[in-house]
C-alpha positions as semicolon CSV with decimal commas, in nm:
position;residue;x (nm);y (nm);z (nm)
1;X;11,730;13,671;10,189
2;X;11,503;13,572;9,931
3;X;11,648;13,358;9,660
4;X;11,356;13,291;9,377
5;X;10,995;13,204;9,440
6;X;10,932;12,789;9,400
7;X;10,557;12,669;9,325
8;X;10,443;12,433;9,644
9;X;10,294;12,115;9,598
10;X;10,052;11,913;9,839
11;X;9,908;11,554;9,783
12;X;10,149;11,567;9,467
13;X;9,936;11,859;9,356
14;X;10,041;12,194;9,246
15;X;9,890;12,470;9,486
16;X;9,790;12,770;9,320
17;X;10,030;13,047;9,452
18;X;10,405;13,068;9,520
19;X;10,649;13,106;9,849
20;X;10,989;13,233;9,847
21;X;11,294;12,996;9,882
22;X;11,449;13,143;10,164
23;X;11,752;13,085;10,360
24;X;11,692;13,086;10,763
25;X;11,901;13,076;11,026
26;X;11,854;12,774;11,271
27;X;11,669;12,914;11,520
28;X;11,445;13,009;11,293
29;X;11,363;12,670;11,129
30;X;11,119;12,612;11,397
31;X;10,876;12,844;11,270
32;X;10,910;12,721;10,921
33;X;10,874;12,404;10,998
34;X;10,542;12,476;11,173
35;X;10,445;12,652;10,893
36;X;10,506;12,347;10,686
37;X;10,306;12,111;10,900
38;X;10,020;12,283;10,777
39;X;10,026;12,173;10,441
40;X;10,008;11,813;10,517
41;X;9,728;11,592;10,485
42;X;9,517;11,584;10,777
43;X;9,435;11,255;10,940
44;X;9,056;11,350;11,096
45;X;8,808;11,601;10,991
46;X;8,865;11,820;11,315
47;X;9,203;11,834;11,206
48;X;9,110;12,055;10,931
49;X;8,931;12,305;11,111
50;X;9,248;12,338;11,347
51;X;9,422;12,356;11,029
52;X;9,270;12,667;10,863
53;X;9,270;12,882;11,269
54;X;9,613;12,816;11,283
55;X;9,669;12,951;10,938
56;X;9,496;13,251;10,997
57;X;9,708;13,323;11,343
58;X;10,022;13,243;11,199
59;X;9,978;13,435;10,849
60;X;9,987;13,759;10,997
61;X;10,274;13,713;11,302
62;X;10,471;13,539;10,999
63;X;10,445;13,846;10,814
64;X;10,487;14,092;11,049
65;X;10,803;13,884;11,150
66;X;10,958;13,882;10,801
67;X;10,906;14,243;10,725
68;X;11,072;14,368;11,079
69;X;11,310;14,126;11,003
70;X;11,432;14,164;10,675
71;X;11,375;14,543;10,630
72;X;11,420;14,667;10,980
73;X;11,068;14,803;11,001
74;X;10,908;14,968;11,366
75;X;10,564;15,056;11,448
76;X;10,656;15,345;11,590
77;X;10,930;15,434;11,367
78;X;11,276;15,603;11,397
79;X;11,310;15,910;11,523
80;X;11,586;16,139;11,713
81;X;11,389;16,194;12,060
82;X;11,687;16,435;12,129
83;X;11,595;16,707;11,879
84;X;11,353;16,969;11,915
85;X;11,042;16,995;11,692
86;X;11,079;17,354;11,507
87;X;10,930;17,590;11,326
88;X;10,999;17,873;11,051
89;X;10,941;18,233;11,140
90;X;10,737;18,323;10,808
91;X;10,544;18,654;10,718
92;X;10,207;18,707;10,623
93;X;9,845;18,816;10,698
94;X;9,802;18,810;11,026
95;X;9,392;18,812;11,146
96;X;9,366;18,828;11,541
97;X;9,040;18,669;11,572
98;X;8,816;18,537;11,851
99;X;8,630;18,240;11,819
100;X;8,305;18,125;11,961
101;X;8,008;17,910;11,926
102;X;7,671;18,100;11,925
103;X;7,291;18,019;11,799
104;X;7,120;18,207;11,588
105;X;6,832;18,363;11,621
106;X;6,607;18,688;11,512
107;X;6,688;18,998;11,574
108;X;6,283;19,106;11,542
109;X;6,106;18,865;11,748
110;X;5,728;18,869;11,745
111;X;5,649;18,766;12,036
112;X;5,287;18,561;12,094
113;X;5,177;18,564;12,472
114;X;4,902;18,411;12,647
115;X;4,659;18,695;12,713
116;X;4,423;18,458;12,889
117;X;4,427;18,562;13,267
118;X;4,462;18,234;13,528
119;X;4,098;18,330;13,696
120;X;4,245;18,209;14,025
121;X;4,401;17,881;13,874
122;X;4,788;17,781;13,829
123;X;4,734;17,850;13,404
124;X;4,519;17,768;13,149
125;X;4,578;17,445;12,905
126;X;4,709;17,429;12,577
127;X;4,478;17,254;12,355
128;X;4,608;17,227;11,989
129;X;4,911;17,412;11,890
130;X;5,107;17,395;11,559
131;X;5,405;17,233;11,485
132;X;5,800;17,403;11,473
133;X;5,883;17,524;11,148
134;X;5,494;17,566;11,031
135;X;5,459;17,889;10,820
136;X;5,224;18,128;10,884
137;X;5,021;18,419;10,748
138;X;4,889;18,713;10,955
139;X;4,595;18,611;11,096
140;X;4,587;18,244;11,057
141;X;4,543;18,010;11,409
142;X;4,816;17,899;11,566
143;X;4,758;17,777;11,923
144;X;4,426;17,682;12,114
145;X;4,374;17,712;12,493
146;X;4,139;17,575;12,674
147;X;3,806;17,759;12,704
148;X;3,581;17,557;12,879
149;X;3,589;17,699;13,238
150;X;3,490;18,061;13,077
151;X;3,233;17,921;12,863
152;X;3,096;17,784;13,198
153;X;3,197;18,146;13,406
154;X;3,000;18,364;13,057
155;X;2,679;18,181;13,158
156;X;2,695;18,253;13,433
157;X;2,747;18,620;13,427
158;X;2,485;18,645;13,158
159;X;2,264;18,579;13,446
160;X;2,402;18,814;13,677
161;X;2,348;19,057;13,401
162;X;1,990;19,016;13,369
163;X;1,934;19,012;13,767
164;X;2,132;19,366;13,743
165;X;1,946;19,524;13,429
166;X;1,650;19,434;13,611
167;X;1,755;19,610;13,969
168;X;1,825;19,930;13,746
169;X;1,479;19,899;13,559
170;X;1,332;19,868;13,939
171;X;1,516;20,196;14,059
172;X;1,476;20,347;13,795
173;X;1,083;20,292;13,822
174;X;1,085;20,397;14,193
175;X;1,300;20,749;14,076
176;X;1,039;20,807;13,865
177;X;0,729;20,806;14,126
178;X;0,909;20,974;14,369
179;X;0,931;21,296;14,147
180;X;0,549;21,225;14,023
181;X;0,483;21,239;14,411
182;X;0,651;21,561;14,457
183;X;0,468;21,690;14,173
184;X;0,179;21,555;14,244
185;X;0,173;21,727;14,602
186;X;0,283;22,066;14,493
187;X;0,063;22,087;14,149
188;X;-0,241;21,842;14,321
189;X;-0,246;21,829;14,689
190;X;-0,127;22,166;14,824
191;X;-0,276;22,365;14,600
192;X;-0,646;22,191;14,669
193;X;-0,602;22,219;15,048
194;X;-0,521;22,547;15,043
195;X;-0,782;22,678;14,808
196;X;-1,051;22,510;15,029
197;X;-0,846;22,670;15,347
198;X;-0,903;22,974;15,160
199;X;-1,283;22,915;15,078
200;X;-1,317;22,811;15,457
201;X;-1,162;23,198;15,532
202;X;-1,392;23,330;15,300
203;X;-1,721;23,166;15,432
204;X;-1,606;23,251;15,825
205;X;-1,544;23,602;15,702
206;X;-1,870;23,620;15,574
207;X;-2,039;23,481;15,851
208;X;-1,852;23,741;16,065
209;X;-1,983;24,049;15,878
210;X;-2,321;23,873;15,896
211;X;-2,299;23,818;16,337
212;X;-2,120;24,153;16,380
213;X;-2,426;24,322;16,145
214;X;-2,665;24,097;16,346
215;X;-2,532;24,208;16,665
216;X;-2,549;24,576;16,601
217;X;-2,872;24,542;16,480
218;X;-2,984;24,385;16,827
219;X;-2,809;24,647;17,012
220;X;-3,023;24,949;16,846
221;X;-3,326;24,758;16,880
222;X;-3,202;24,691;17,269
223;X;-3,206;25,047;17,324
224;X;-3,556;25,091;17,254
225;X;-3,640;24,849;17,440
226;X;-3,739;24,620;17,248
227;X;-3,514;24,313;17,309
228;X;-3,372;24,171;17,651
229;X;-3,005;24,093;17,716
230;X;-3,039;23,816;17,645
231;X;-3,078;23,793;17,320
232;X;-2,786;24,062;17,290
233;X;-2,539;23,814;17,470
234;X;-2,661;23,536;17,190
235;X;-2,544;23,786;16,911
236;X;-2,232;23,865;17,123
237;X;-2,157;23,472;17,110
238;X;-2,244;23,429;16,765
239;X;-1,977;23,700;16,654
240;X;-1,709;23,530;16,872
241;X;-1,744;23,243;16,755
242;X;-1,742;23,341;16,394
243;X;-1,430;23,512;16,489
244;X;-1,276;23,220;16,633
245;X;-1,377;23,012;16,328
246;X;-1,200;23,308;16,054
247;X;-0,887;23,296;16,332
248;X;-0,862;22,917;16,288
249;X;-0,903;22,880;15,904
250;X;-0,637;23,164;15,861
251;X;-0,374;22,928;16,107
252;X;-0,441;22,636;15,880
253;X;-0,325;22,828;15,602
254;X;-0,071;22,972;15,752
255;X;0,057;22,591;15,846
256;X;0,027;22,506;15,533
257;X;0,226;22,717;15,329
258;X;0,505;22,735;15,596
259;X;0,518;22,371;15,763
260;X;0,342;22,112;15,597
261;X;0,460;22,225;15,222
262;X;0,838;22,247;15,369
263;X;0,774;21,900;15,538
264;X;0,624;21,711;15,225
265;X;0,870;21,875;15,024
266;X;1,181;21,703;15,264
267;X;1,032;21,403;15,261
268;X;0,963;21,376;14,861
269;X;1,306;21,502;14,827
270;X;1,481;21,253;15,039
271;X;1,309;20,951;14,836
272;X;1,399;21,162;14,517
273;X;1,738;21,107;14,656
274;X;1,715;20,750;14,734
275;X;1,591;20,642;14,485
276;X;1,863;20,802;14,257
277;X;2,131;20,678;14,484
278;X;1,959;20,310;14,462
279;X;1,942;20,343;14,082
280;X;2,335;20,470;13,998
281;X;2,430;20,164;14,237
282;X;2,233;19,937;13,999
283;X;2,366;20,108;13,708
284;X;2,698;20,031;13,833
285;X;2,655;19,710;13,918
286;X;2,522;19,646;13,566
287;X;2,813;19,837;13,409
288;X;3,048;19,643;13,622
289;X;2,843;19,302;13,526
290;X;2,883;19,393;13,160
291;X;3,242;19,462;13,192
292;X;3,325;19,134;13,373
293;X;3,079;18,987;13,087
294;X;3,278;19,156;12,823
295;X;3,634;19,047;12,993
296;X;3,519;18,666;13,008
297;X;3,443;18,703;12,608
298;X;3,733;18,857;12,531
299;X;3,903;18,580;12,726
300;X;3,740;18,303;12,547
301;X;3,846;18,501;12,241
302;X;4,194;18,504;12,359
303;X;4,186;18,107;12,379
304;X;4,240;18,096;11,995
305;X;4,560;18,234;11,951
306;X;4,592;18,412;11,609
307;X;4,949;18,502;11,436
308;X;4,988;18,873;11,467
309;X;5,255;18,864;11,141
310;X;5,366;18,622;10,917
311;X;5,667;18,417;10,997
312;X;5,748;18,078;11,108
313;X;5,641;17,881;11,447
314;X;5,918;17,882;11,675
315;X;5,828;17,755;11,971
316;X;5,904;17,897;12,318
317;X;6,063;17,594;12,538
318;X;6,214;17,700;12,812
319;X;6,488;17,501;12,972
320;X;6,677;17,478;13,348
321;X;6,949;17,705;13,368
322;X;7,113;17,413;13,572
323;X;7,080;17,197;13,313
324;X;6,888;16,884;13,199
325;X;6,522;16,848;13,095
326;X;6,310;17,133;13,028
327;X;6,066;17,334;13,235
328;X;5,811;17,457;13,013
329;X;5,743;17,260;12,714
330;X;5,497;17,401;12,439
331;X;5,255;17,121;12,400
332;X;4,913;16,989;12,406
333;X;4,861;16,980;12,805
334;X;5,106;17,223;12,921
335;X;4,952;17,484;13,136
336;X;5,082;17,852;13,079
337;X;4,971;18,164;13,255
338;X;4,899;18,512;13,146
339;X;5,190;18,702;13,011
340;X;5,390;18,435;12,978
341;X;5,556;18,364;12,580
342;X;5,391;18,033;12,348
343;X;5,531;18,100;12,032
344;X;5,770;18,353;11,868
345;X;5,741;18,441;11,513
346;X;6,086;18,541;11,389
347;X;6,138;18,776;11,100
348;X;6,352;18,587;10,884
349;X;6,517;18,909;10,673
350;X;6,688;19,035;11,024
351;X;6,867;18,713;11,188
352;X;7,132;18,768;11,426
353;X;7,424;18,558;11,622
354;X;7,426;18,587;12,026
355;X;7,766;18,412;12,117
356;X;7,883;18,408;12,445
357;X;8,186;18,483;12,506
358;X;8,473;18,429;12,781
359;X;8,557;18,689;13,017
360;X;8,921;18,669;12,888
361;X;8,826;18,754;12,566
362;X;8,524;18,977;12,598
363;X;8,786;19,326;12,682
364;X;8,888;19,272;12,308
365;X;8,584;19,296;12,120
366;X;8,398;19,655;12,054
367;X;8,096;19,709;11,847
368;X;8,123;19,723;11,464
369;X;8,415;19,480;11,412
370;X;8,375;19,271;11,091
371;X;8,268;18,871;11,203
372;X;8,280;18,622;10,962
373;X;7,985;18,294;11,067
374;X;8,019;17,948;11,007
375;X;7,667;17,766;10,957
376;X;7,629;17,387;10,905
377;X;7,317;17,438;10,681
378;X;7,507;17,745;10,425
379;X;7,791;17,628;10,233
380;X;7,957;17,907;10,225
381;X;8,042;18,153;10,554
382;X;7,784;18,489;10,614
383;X;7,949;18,814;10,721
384;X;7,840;19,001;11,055
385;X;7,924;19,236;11,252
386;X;7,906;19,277;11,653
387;X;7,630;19,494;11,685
388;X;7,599;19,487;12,123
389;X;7,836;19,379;12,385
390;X;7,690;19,291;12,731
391;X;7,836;19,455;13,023
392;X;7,669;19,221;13,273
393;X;7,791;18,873;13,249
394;X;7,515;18,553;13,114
395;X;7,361;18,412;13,467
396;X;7,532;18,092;13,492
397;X;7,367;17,716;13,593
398;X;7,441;17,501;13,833
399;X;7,689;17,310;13,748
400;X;7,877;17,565;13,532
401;X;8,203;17,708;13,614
402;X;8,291;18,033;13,857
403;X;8,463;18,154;13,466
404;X;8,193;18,410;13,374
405;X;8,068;18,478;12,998
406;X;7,930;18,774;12,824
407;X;7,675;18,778;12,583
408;X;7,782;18,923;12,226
409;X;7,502;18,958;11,931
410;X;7,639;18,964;11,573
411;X;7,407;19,080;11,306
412;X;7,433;18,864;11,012
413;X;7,453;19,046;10,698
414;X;7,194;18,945;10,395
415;X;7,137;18,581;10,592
416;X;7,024;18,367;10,342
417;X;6,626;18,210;10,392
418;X;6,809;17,868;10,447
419;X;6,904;17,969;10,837
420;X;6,666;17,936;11,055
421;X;6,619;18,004;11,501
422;X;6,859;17,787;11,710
423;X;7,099;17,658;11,462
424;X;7,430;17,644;11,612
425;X;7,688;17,899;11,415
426;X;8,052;17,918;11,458
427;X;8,197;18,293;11,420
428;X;8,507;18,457;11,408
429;X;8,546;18,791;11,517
430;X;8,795;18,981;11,375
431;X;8,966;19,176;11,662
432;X;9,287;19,276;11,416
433;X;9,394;19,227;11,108
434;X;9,745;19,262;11,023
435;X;9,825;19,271;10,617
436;X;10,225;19,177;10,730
437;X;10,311;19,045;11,027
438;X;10,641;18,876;11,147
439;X;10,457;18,556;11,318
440;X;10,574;18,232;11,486
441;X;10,289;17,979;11,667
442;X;10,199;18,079;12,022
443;X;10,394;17,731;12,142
444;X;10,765;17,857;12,056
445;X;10,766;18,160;12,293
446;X;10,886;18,116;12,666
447;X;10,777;18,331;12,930
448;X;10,910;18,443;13,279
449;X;10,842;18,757;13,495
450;X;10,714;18,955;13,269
451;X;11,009;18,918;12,973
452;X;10,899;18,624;12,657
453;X;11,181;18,460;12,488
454;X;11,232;18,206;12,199
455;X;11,473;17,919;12,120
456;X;11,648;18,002;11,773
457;X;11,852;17,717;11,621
458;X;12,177;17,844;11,509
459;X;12,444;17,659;11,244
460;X;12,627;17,355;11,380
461;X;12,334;17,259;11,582
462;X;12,354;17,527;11,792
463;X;12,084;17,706;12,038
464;X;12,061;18,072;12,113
465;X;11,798;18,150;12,376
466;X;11,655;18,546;12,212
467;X;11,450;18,795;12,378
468;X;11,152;18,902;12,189
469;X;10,901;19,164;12,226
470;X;10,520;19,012;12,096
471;X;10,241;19,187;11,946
472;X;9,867;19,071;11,873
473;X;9,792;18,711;11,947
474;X;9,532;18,491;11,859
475;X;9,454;18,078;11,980
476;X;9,743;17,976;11,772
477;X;10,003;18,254;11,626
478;X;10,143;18,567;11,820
479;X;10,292;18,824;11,590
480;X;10,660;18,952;11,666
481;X;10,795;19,290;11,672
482;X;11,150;19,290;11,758
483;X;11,392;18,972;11,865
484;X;11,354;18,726;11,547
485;X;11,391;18,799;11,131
486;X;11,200;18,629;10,892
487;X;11,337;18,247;10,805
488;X;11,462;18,228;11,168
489;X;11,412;17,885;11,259
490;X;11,241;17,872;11,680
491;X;11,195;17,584;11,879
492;X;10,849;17,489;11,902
493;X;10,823;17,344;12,301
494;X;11,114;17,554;12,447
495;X;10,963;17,450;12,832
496;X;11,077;17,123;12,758
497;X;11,417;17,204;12,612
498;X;11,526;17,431;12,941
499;X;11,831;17,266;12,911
500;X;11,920;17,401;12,561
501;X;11,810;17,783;12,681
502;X;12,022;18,055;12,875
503;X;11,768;18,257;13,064
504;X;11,992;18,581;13,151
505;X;11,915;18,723;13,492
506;X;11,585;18,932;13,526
507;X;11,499;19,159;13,845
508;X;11,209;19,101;14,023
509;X;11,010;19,370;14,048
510;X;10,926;19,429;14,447
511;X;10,563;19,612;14,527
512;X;10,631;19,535;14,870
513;X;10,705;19,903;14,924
514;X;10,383;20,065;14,705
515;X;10,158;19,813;14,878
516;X;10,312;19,927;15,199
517;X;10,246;20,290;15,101
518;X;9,898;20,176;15,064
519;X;9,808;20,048;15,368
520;X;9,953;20,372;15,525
521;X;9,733;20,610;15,350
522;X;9,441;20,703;15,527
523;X;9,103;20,692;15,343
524;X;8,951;21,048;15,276
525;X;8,562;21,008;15,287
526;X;8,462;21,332;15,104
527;X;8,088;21,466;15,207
528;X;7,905;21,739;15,140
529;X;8,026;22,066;15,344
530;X;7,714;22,219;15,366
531;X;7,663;22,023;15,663
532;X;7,754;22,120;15,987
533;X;7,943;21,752;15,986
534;X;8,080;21,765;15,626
535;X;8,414;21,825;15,681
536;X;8,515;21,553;15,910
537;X;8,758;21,786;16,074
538;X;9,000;21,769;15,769
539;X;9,022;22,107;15,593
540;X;9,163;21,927;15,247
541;X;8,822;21,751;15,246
542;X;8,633;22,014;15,319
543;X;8,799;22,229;15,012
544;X;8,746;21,954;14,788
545;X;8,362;21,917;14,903
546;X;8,309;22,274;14,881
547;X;8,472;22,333;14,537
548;X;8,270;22,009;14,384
549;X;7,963;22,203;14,475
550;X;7,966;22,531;14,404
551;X;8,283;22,552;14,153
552;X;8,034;22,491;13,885
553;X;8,280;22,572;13,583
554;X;8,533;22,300;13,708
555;X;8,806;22,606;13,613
556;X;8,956;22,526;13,968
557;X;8,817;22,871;14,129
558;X;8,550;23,002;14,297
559;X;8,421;23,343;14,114
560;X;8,192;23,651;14,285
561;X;7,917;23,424;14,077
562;X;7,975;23,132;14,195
563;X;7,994;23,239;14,522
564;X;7,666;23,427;14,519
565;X;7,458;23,086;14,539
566;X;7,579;23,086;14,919
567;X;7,508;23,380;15,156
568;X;7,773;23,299;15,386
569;X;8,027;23,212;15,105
570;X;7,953;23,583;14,942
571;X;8,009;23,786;15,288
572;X;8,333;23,578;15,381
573;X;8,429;23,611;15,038
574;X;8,686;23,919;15,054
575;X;8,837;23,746;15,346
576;X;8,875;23,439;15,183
577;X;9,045;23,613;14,848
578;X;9,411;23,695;14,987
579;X;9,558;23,799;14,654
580;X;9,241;24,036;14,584
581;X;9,245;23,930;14,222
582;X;8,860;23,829;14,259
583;X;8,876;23,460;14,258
584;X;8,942;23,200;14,562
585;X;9,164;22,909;14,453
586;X;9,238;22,604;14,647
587;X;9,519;22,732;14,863
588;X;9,356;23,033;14,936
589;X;9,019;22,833;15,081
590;X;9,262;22,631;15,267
591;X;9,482;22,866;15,428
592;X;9,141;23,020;15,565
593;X;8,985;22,708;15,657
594;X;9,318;22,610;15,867
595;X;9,329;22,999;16,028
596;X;8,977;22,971;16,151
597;X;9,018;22,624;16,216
598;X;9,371;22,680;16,463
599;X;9,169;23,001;16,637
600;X;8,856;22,811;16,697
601;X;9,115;22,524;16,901
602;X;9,177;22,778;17,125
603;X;8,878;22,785;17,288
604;X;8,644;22,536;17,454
605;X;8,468;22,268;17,317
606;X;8,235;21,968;17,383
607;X;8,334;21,790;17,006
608;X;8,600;21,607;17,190
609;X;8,966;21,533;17,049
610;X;9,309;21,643;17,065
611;X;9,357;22,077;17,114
612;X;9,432;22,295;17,389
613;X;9,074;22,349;17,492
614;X;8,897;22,157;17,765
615;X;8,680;21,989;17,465
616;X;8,949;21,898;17,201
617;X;9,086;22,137;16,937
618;X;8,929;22,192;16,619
619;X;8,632;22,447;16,466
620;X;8,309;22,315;16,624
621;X;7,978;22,420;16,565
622;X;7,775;22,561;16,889
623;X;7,621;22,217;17,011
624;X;8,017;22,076;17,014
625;X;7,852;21,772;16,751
626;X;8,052;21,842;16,474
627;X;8,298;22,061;16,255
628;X;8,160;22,332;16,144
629;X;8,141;22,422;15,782
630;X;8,379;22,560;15,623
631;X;8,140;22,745;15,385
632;X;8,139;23,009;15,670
633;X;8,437;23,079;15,663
């Protein structure tokens, strides 16, 4: 115990603070003694500095000594491992939430591609782009691809250009004298030969008036006597031969309106027709140049990259799926090909959440709950609300777990222009909320086979192990509905207090016989009974495959109506209607396929299988492949 505090002195000097008098045991005048060693004048300089180290080690351990000593402190304190940690059964608001981590991101993406086509290469460079976070107006540049290969390729079809317009002037040329040609014969040639065949005609004709006048002339003068044969036989010849000459000029125009025009006329129309089929070649070889001249400029256009709205630069990096660096990086040097995304321009007045979420968890959440978004950059939370649930779960890397997760998009209401693409966001979906709700944390309930129970601490340090029947959960509360009052006091770890709980005896429920049942049943593979196979031989699957088809009313009966859309239905269909009240049902469609089907045993079939008949039992069709349809009947 401490008795008063005395002022130490060293070298007969006063030191400037105090120590307690205090009254020790012997085996604890050791230590003090050491303690007092220290205060004595050292002999050597090195003495001093062992001095002031052993000070500061023995200061503390001293102290530490002294308080566990004389006040009985622990570092770990006091505390009755024995009794149970517990917790108040309370009402209040109860909110059955889901949490998740998401990014955010824009709902209205514009979405800036590389129109630039690779032209047989694995992309085309990026030049210059701008930097994340850069705002932009409509129209203003934003990325620059490389342009120098169809700078080099535009040249170059300039020239192929030229070489074409010049083919098509060429053709175009050699059209045009092939018609003058034609003309020219028809209007030029043909008409002069044949008006100098017909002068030719004219001039023989003459000349055959004038031999034929000649000769009769001779002949009179012959008969007196006054010329010799002769001379007759020289007119004779003379009039042949102007005959002969009249004959020949008429053949040559005869030839010439009906051969040679028809032959000139072929020939100038076949190079008429050459020379148009050479010229629309060239003209589409010229049209095709100019197209593949007017692609290359709008490609080199394309190189400077334009924003299409305004909005901010987001670039689009795309990263492994398994993790680790990134494959595409939007850069100066990166090569990207056509289609593929540079740079999205996010409208910032429609920003959205996509969370994914566990599989667990995902059966809970339906579009239009109320979400409530956490974002490191807002002070104060944004509201949502789940706008899409994926059916399909998120493809997952490779090293993530076999646990699949669902992608969820929350629309965040009025986001404020402080948020911007890819910040991480925390939300809470609201699944339930509860205004009262009898709750107790999701630690203090027990469960076995189906049945939950709790741990309630009774007067007199007693334990009563209660049955309880739980409502909505969430991570840390689960609401109760019948078992526990309010101020009931659980136990919050009652797995590790088994000892302290009476489990009463609970049946197990045995599915040994309904999976049993299971295995027994035989698998009906309904088919369409319009084929001569559809039935399967089973008459309950061929009334179920007839009914799906032509029961279109789903009433359960076949009307005249209904049956009209089959010819063979319609004529069996008085047979078919036992009770004549003008409808088949099930039973009755059955009881005739089975009448039809038992007769048909009888007899003998090639189907194989198990009836009387040398080929099984069982309606088969006339080739013994199959059932036959029951529509028939």
């Amino acid at each position: 115990m401490f008795a008063k505090l005395s002022r130490l002195s060293y070298n007969g000097k006063n030191l400037p603070f105090f120590l307690p008098k205090i009254v020790l045991p012997a085996s604890d005048k050791v230590i003090f003694m050491a303690i007092s060693t220290l205060f004595r004048k050292p002999r050597r300089r090195f003495g001093r500095i062992w001095l002031v180290l052993l000070i500061l080690i023995l200061v503390p351990i001293a102290g530490v000594w002294g308080w566990m000593h004389f006040f009985g402190g622990s570092f770990f304190g006091t505390q009755d491992d024995d009794r149970p940690m517990t917790e108040v059964v309370i009402r209040g608001p109860f909110d059955h939430i889901v949490l998740e981590q998401g990014e955010i991101e824009s709902s209205s993406n514009n979405e800036v591609k590389c129109a630039v086509k690779s032209r047989g290469s694995s992309g085309t460079p990026i030049l210059s782009v701008l930097p994340e976070g850069t705002l932009v107006k409509k129209g203003d540049p934003i990325c620059q691809l490389d342009s120098s290969a169809l700078e080099d390729e535009f040249k170059s079809q300039r020239i192929v250009v030229s070489n074409a317009e010049a083919l098509v002037i060429s053709s175009d040329a050699a059209l045009r004298q092939a018609e003058i040609a034609r003309q020219e014969y028809l209007e030029g040639t043909y008409l002069t030969e044949r008006k100098a065949i017909l002068s030719e005609i004219a001039l023989n004709q003459q000349a055959l008036r004038t031999t034929e006048l000649s000769l009769s002339s001779a002949e009179r003068l012959a008969a007196k006597g006054t010329l010799k044969s002769l001379q007759i036989e020289a007119e004779q010849f003379s009039v042949l031969n102007a005959r002969n000459n009249l004959d020949a000029a008429q053949g040559r125009l005869r030839v010439l309106d009906e051969l040679t025009k028809a032959k000139m006329l072929v020939q100038f129309d076949s190079t008429i027709e050459t020379a148009k089929a050479k010229l629309s070649s060239d003209q589409s070889t010229l049209e095709e140049a100019k197209d593949q001249l007017e692609t290359v400029k709008s490609l080199i256009d394309a190189c400077n990259i334009r924003a299409p709205a305004d909005g901010q630069v987001v670039h689009a990096n795309r990263y492994s799926s398994r993790g680790g660096s990134a494959e595409f990086v939007v850069e100066a040097g990166s090569m990207v090909r056509e289609q593929q995304t540079i740079i999205l321009l996010p409208d910032p007045t429609k920003m959205q959440v996509k969370a994914r979420v566990n599989e667990s968890r995902v059966t809970l959440l339906k579009e239009g709950m109320p979400v409530r978004i956490r974002v490191g950059a807002v002070t104060n939370e944004l509201d949502g609300r789940v706008i899409k649930v994926n059916k399909y779960a998120e493809p997952g890397g490779f090293f993530s777990s076999s646990v699949k997760e669902y992608a969820t998009y929350i629309q965040i209401i009025d986001p404020p222009p402080t948020i911007r693409t890819g910040m991480t966001a925390e939300v809470r979906i609201f699944v339930e909320q509860i205004p009262q709700a009898l709750q107790i944390p999701v630690h203090a309930i027990y469960e076995t086979k189906g049945h939950h129970f709790a741990l309630k601490e009774k007067p007199d340090n007693q334990w009563e192990t209660v049955e309880v029947k739980i409502g909505a959960t969430n991570e840390m509360f689960v609401t109760i509905d019948q078992g526990l009052s309010e101020n009931d006091t659980v136990v919050l770890n009652p797995r590790s207090h088994l000892d302290k709980m009476k489990i009463p005896e609970i049946e197990d429920v045995a599915d040994r016989e309904r999976l049993a049942k299971i295995a027994d049943e035989k698998i009906e593979v309904v088919k369409d009974a319009g084929s001569s196979k559809g039935s399967g031989g089973n008459p309950a699957a061929a009334v179920a495959a007839i009914f799906q088809r032509v029961d279109t009313d789903s009433d359960g009966k076949i009307s005249k109506e209904e049956a009209a859309v089959d010819e063979r239905m319609a004529s069996a269909f008085a047979g078919n209607d036992k009770n004549g009240d003008g409808s088949i049902d099930k039973a009755e469609m059955l009881t005739s396929i089975s009448q039809r089907s038992g007769k048909s045993g009888k007899g003998k079939g090639s189907g194989g299988g198990d009836g009387p008949g040398e080929g099984g039992g069982g309606a088969r069709d006339s080739e013994g492949g199959g059932p036959r349809s029951a529509e028939g009947t």
